[in-house]
C-alpha positions as CSV (number, residue, x, y, z in Angstrom):
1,X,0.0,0.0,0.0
2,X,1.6,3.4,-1.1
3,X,2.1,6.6,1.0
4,X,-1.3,8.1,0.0
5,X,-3.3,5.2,0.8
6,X,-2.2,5.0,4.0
7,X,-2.5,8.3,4.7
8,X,-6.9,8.1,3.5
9,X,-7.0,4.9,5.5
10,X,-5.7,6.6,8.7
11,X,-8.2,10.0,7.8
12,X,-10.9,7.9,7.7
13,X,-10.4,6.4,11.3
14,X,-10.4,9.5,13.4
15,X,-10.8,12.7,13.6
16,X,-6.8,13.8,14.6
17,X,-6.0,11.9,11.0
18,X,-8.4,13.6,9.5
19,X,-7.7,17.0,10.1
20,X,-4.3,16.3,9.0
21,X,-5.0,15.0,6.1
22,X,-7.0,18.1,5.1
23,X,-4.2,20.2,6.5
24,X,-1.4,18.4,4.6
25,X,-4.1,18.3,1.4
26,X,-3.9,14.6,0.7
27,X,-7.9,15.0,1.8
28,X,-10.0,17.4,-0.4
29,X,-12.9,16.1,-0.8
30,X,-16.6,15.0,1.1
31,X,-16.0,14.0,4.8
32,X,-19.2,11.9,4.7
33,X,-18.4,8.5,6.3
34,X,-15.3,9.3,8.0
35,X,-14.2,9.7,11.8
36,X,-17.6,7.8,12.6
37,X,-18.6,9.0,15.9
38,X,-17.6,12.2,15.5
39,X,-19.7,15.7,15.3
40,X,-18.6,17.0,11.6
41,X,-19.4,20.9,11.5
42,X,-20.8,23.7,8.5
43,X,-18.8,26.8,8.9
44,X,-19.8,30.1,8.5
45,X,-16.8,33.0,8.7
46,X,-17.6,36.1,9.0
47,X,-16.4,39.6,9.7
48,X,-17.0,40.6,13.3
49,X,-19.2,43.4,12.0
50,X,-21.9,40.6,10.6
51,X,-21.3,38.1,13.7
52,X,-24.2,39.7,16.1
53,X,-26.8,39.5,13.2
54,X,-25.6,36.0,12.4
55,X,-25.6,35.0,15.2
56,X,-29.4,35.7,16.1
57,X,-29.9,34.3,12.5
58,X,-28.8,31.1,14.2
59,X,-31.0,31.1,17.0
60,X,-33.8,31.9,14.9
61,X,-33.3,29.1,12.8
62,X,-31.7,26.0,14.7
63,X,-33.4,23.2,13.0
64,X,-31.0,24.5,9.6
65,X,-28.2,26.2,12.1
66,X,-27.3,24.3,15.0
67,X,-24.6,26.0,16.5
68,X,-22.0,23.4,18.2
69,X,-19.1,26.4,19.0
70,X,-18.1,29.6,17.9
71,X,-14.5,31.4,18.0
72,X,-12.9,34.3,19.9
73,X,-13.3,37.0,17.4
74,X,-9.7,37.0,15.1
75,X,-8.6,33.2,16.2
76,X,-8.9,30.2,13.8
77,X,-9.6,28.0,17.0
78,X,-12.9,26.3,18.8
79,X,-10.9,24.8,21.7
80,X,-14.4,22.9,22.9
81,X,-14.3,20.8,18.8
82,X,-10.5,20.0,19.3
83,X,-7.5,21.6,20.8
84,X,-5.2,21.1,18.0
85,X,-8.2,22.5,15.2
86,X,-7.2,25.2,13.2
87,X,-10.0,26.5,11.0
88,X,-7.9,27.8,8.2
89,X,-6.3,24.6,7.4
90,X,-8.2,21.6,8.6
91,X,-11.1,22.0,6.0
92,X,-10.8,19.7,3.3
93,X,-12.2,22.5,0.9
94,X,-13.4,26.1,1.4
95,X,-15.7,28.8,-0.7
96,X,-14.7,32.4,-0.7
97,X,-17.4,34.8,-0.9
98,X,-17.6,38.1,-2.3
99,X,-20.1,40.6,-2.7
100,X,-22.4,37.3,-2.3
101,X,-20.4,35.6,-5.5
102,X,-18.3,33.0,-5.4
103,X,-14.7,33.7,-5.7
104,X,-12.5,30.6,-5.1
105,X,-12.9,26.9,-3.8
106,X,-8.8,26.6,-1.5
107,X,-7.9,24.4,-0.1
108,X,-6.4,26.1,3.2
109,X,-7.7,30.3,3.5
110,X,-4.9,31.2,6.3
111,X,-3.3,33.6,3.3
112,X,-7.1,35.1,4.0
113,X,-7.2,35.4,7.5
114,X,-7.5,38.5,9.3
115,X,-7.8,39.8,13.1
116,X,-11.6,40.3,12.3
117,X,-13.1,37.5,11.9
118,X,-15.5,35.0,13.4
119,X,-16.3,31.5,12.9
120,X,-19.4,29.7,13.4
121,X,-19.4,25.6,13.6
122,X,-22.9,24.7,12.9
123,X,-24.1,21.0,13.6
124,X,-24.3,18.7,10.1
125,X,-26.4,16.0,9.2
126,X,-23.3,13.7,8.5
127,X,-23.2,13.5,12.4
128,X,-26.5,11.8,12.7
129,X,-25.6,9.3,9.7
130,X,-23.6,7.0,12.3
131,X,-26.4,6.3,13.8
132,X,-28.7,5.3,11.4
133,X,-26.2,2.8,10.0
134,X,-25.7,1.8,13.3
135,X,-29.5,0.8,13.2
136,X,-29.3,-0.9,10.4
137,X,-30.5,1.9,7.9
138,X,-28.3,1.8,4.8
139,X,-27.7,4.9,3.2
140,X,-26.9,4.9,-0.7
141,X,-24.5,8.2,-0.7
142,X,-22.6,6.7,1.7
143,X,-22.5,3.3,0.0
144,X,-21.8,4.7,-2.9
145,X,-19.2,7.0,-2.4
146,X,-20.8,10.7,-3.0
147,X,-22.3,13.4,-1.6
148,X,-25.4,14.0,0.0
149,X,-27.8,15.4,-2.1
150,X,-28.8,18.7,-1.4
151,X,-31.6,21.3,-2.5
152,X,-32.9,24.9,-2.1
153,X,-36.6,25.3,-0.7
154,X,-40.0,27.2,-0.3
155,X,-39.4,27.1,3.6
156,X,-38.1,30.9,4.4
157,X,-36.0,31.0,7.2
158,X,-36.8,33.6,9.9
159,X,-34.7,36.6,9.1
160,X,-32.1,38.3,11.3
161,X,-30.5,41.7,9.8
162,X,-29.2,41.1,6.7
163,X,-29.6,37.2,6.4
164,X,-32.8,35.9,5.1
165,X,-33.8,33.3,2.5
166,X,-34.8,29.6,1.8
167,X,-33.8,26.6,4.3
168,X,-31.9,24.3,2.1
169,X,-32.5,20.8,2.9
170,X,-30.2,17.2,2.7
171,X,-32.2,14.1,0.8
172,X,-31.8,10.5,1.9
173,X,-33.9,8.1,0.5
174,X,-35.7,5.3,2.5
175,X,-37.8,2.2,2.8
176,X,-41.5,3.2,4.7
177,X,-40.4,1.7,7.7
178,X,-36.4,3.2,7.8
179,X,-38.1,6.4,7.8
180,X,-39.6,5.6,10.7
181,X,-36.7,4.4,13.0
182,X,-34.8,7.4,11.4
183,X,-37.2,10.2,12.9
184,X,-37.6,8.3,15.8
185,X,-33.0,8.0,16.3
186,X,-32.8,11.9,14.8
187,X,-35.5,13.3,16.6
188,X,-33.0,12.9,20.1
189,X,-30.2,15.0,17.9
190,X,-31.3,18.3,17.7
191,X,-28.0,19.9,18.0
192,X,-27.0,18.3,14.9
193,X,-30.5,18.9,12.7
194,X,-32.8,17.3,14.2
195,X,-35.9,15.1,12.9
196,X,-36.4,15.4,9.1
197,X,-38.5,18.4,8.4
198,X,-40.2,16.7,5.4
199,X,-41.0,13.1,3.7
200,X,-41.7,12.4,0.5
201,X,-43.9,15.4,-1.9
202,X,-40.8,17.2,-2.9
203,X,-42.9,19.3,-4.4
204,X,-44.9,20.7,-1.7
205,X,-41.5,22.2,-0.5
206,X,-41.0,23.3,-3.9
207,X,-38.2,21.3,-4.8
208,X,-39.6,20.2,-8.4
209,X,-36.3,18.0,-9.8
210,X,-35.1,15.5,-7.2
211,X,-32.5,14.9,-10.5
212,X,-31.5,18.1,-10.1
213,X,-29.7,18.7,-6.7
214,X,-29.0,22.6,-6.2
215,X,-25.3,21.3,-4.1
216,X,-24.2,17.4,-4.0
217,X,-25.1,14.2,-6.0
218,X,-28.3,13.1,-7.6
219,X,-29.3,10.4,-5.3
220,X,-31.1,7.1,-6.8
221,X,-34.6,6.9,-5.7
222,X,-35.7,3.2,-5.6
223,X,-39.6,2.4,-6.3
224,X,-40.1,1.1,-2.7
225,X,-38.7,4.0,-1.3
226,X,-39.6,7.6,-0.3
227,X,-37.2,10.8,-0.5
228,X,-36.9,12.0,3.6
229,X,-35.4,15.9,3.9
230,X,-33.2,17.1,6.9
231,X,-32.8,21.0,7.4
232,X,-28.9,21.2,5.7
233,X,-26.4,23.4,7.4
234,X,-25.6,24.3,3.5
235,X,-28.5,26.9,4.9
236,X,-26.1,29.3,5.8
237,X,-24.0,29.6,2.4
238,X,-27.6,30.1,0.6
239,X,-28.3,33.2,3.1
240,X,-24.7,34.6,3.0
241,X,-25.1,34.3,-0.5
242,X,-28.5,36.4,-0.9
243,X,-26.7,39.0,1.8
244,X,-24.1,39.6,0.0
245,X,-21.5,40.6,2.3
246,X,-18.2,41.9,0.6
247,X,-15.8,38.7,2.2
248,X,-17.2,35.7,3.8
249,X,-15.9,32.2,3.9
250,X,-17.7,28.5,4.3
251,X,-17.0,25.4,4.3
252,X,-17.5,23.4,0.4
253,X,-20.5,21.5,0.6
254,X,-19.6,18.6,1.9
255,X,-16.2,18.8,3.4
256,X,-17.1,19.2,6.5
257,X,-14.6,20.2,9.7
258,X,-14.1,17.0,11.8
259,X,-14.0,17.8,15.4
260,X,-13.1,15.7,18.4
261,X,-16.9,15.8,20.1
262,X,-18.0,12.4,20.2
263,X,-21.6,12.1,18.5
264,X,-23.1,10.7,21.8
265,X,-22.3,13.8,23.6
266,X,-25.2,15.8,21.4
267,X,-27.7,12.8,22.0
268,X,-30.5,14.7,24.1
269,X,-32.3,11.8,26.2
């Protein structure tokens, strides 16, 4: 086994490797399926400015913006996800946002970092995915090596400042009954999404191409099975985006920051 494989095997054991894979860039793409039992975090960075308004956004809005930390204003750490994490380096791939468009997709932004800025970790979906396998719930993205499929829709947010706009939601397909057992498992996660906000009707959420993903990977849609939507915490990139702030940074969709939290510790009982 060469150098590089060795160096994915070990990223996809823990969440130490996997940072350091990302850092070192031998890892650059979607974190789903990797440090399993973990909490993988959306980031949202921000000029200090914006961070008030943000963060009431947040609030506002859990089931699309858990937050699991936030950073001192001008450090590129969250001590609480991992006391080695360094936001600028440890993301397998970032987006650069200006004036609301998007200017570049690095793979390490510490060339952009500044004194002024504040980082949101917001809770993913890819946290409670370990579970549902763990019960026995196959999921096809994961199985087949892609990302989550992800979609923009007719669910407005409740607006704070500046950001407003649509709750973007994550898509996993599922047997009548796997839906079931997965509300029941994700309902006790609300700091990482939550119970699916929607099953099946893509429409009536005004999602009218489940082909057609707005971020990630068309998802197969067997004839037994029914499309079940989780609030995404791609939410934030969509409201950033319609905001337009002249510099912002998120996470890629899909390469999440891996963080040293166990899973467990957000399971409310």
């Amino acid at each position: 086994m060469n150098i590089v494989s060795n160096r994915q095997e070990q990223a996809l054991s823990n969440p130490l490797a996997m940072r350091a894979a990302s850092r070192n860039g031998s890892w650059t793409r979607e974190t789903s399926g990797t440090a399993l039992g973990y909490v993988q975090a959306n980031l949202a960075i921000l000029p200090s400015a914006l961070a008030d308004d943000f963060l009431r956004f947040c609030v506002r809005n859990p089931k699309a913006c858990p937050l699991v930390g936030i950073s001192e204003k001008g450090s590129p750490r969250i001590p609480d996800l991992g006391v080695d994490l360094d936001i600028r380096t440890d993301v397998p791939r970032y987006r650069v946002w200006e004036d609301g468009e998007l200017a570049a997709e690095p793979t390490d932004i510490s060339n952009l970092w500044s004194d002024d800025l504040v980082v949101f970790a917001i809770g993913c979906s890819f946290s409670f995915e370990e579970a549902l396998i763990a019960n026995g719930i196959g999921l096809r993205h994961v199985a087949e090596g892609h990302n989550v499929a992800m979609y923009r829709t007719n669910i407005e947010c409740v607006p704070a400042g500046p950001f407003s706009g649509p709750m973007v939601v994550s898509m996993r397909p599922l047997a009548p009954a796997d839906a079931i057992r997965a509300v029941q498992i994700t309902s006790r996660m609300p700091a990482v999404h939550g119970a699916p906000i929607h099953i099946g009707l893509p429409a009536s959420i005004g999602i009218e191409n489940l082909d057609q993903p707005d971020y990630g990977d068309p998802t197969r849609i067997m004839p037994d099975e029914m499309p079940v939507f989780w609030a995404c915490g791609v939410t934030p990139q969509a409201v950033i985006q319609a905001a337009r702030p002249k510099f912002a940074i998120t996470h890629a969709p899909g390469c999440m920051l891996v963080t040293d939290k166990p899973n467990a510790a957000l399971i409310a009982f």
